[in-house]
N, C-alpha and C positions, 0 to 999 in steps of 0.2 A: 176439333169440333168444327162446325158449320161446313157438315158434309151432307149429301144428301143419300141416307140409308134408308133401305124396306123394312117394314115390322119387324122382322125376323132379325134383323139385322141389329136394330135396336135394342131390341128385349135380350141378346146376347153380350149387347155391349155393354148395354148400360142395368145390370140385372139389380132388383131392388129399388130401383131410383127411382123419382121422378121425371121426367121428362117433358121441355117446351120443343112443339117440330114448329117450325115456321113453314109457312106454304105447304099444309098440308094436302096429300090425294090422298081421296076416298072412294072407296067401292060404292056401290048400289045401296048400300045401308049405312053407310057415312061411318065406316070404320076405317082407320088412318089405316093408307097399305105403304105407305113412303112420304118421306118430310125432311127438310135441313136440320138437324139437333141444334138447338143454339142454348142450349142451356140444360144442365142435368146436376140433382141431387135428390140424398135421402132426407133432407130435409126440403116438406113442402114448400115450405113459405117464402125459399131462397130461389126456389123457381119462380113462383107468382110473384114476387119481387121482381126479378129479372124482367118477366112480360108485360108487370108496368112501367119497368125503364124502355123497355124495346119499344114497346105501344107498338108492335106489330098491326099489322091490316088485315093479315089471314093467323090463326093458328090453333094448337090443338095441346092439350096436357095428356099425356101417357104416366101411366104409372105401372112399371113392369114388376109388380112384386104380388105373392098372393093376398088378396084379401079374404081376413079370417070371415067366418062364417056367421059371428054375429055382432058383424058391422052391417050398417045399411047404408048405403050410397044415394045419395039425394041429386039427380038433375035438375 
């Protein structure tokens, strides 16, 4: 872990999971295109755990799995 992969690169790696990128880059529309992994599971809450021990300064949650169709995601 604490490599710095591209989307693609991630969502292969780490398929299903959650994911914390630390220092993430973003495109024009602030979608993560590359980031350091520092933390990944299929259980949420062991990531957002994880990013209140880091207390990072920059970062971003990915979650590389499909969401079904009637869930609704709240920003």
């Amino acid at each position: 872990m604490n490599e710095v992969l591209t989307r693609p690169e991630i969502e292969r790696q780490y398929r299903d999971e959650w994911i914390l990128v630390a220092d993430p880059e973003t495109d024009e529309h602030l979608n993560v295109t590359r980031g350091e992994v520092v933390a990944h599971s299929k259980d949420r809450d062991e990531v957002y755990q994880k990013a209140v021990e880091l207390r990072l300064k920059h970062s971003a949650f990915l979650y590389t799995g499909t969401v079904p169709d009637d869930v609704v995601i709240i920003l």
